[in-house]
N, C-alpha and C positions, 0 to 999 in steps of 0.2 A: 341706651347703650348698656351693653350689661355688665355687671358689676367685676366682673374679674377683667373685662377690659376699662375699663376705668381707673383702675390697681395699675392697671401696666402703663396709662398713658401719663397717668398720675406719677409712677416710680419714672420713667424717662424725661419728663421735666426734670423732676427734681435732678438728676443726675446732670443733665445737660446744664443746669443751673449752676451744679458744683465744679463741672469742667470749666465752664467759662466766670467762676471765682478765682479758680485755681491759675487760669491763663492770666487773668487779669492781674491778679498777687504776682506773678513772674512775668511782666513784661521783658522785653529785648533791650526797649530802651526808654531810661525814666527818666525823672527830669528833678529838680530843683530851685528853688528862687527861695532870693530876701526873706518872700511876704508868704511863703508855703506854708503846709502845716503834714508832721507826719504823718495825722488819719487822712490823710489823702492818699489817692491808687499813685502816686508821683505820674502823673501824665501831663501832659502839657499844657492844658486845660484847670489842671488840679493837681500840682506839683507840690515837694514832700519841701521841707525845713532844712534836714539833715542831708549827708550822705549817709550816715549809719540808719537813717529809716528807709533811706532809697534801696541801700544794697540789698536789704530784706525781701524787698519786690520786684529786683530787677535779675532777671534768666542769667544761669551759667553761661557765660561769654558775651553778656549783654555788655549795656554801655547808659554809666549812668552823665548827663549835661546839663549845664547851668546856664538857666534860662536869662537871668540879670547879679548883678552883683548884690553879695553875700557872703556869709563866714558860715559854713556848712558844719563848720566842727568835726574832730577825729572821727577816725574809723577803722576795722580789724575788719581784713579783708580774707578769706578762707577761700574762695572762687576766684574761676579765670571771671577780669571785670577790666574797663576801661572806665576812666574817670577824667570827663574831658570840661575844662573852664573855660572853653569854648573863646569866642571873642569880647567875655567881659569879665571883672573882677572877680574871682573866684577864689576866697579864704579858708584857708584852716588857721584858726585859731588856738593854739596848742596849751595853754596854760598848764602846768604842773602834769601833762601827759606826753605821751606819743602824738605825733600827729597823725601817719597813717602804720599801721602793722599787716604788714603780708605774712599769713601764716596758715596754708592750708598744702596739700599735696599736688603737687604734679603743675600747680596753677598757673596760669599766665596772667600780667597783672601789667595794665598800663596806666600811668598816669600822666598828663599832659594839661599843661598851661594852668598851674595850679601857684595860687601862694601860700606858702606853709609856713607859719609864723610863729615860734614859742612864745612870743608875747614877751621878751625883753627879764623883767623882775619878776613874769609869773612861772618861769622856770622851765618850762618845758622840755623834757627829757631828749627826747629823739625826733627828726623831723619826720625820715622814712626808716621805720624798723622792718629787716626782712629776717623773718623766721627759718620757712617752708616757703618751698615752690620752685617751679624749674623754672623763671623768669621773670624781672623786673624790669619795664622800663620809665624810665622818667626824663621827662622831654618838655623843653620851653618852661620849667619850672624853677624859681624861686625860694630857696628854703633859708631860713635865718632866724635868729633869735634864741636859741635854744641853748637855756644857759645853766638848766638843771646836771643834775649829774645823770650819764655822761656828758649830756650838752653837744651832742652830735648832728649832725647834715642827715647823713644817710651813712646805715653802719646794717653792711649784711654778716649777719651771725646766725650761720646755719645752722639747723640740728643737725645731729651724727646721722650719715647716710645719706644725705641731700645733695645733690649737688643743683648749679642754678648759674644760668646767663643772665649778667646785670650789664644795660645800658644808661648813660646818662649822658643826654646831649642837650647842646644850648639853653644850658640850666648857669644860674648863678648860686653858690652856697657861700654863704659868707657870716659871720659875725655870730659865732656858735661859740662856745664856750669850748668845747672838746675836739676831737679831730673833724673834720671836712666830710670827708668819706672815708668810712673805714670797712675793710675785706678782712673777715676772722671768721673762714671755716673751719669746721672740728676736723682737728687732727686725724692725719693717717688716712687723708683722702686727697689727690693729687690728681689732675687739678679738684676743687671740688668748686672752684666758680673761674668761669670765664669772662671777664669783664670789659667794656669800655666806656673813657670817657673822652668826649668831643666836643669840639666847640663851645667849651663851657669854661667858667670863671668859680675857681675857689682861693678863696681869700679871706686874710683877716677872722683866722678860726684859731680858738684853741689860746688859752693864756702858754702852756705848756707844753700844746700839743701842735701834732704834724695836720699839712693841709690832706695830704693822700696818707694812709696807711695800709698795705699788703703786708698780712704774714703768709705763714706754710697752705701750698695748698691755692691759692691764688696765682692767675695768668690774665694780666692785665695791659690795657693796651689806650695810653690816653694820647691821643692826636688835637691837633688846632687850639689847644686848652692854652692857658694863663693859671700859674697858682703860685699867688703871693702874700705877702706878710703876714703869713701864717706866724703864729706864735714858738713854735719850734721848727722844725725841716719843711722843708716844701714835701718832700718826697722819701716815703720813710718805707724801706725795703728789708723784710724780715728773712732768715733762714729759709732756704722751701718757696720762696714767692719769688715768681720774672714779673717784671713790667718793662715794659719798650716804649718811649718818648718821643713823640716825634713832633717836630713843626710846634713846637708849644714851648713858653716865657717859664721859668721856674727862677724867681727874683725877689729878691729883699727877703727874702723870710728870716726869723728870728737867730738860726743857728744854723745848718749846713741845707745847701739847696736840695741834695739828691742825699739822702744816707742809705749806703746797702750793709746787710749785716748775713756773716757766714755764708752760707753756699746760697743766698739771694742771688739774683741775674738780672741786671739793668742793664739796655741796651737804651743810648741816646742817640736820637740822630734828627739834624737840623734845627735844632733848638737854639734856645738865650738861655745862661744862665749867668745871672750876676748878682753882685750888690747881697748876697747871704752873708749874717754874721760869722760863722762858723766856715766850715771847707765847703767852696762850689760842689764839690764831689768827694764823698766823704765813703771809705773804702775800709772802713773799720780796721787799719793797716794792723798785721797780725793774724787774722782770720782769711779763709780762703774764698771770699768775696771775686765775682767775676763779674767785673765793672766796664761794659765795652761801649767803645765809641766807633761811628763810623765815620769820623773824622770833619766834617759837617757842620760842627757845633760856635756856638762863639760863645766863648767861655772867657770875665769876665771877672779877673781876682787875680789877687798873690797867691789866693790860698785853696787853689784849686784840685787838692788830693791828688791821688792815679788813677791811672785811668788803666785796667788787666790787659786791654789788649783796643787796638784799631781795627775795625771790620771796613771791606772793601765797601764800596758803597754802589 
């Protein structure tokens, strides 16, 4: 064969070699286990250790799964990714960190059937931190322990200019040191997150803090939920931020079950609320708080504030 084709069959391996490292580096969908290692391709066969060495290999809009149970350790996620713990044990172990941080543009970011753990005394900061990105969901998930400062569930704090849909269903958050869930977008953006939470249990969060928090800029919508013995309000309603309550327990928490403050906007409808130490519905009386009910509720105290107005139902 002569020698200038040799050159060219010689340079087309190599090339074809490189495409199909590069394919293999970005799989669609990678995998994880116990007993992995992360010089592995994370394939199923040869699966990585981490999620932070999976997301490295796995394709914008992939999906990284947990082959057996394991504590995968944190991870900062900048790509649309799905992170699925599949039908086995599947941990984050947070000590003295975040558990997971979303923080890239435009992203879409799922995470489902995961346990997120601060580890109790080792402090763990945040369970699910969201940056950046036009979407969060977190679903059949478990987060607790996180007793660092802030010592939060899941707390979206946008950067300025962001805005982002956060869902959180059939998730339990409980036993956090700081708020449950908290919504704190940057000012001067209205809505800048639209949010719901469903069929899910927060509880028992926060020495001084509330189970839900929305300030300005927040539009939120928690349905079928339970949020109890939070350490301060169940339901903490800032200037600038609507939440509507429906079909869900808001009980026993520390001081007022529902607090709305200045031009906040809570609408409840078909709910419980009882057994709060402070006001069932707490109307920051003096401020122009618009605190509506659709009549619906069973309310459940002496000390159950006003209510702005009764909506038809």
């Amino acid at each position: 064969m002569h020698v200038r084709s040799l050159i060219r069959l010689g340079a087309a391996v190599l090339f074809s070699a490189s495409l199909a490292t590069v394919a293999s580096a970005q799989a669609t969908r990678t995998w994880v286990s116990g007993v992995g290692d992360d010089a592995n391709p994370c394939s199923r066969t040869a699966p990585c250790k981490t999620f932070a060495g999976a997301i490295s290999k796995t394709a914008d809009g992939g999906e990284i799964d947990a082959l057996d149970p394991g504590g995968f350790g944190g991870v900062t996620i900048t790509k649309n990714i799905t992170i699925d713990g599949g039908g086995t044990f599947a941990s984050i172990l947070a000590s003295g960190v975040n558990g997971v941080i979303v923080n890239g543009v435009n992203i879409k970011v799922k995470l489902r059937r995961l346990s997120i753990n601060g580890a109790g005394g080792g402090g763990g900061l945040v369970g699910v931190k969201m940056l950046n990105g036009a979407e969060l969901n977190i679903e059949d998930c478990f987060i607790f322990g996180f007793i660092g400062s802030p010592g939060r569930g899941v707390s979206v704090e946008l950067n300025t200019g962001t805005t982002a849909s956060v869902n959180i269903s059939r998730s339990v958050i409980e036993n956090n040191a700081g708020v449950g869930v908290a919504f704190q977008p940057p000012a001067g953006q209205n809505p800048a997150v639209r949010a719901t939470i469903d069929a899910s249990y927060i509880r028992v969060n926060g020495g001084f803090a509330s189970g839900v928090y929305a300030t300005t800029g927040t539009s939120l919508s928690i349905m079928r939920s339970s949020i109890a013995r939070n350490g301060a309000h169940g339901v903490e309603v800032d200037p600038g931020a609507i939440v509507t309550i429906s079909e869900s327990d808001v009980s026993l928490n520390l001081t007022d079950g529902i607090k709305c403050s200045g031009s906040g906007v809570v609408r409840v409808n078909t709910s419980t609320v009882f057994g709060n130490s402070g006001f069932q519905f707490n109307n920051n009386t003096g401020v122009s708080t618009q605190f509506q009910s659709f009549g619906s509720n069973r309310v459940i105290g002496s000390n159950n504030g006003t209510i702005g107005s009764i909506l038809p139902q």
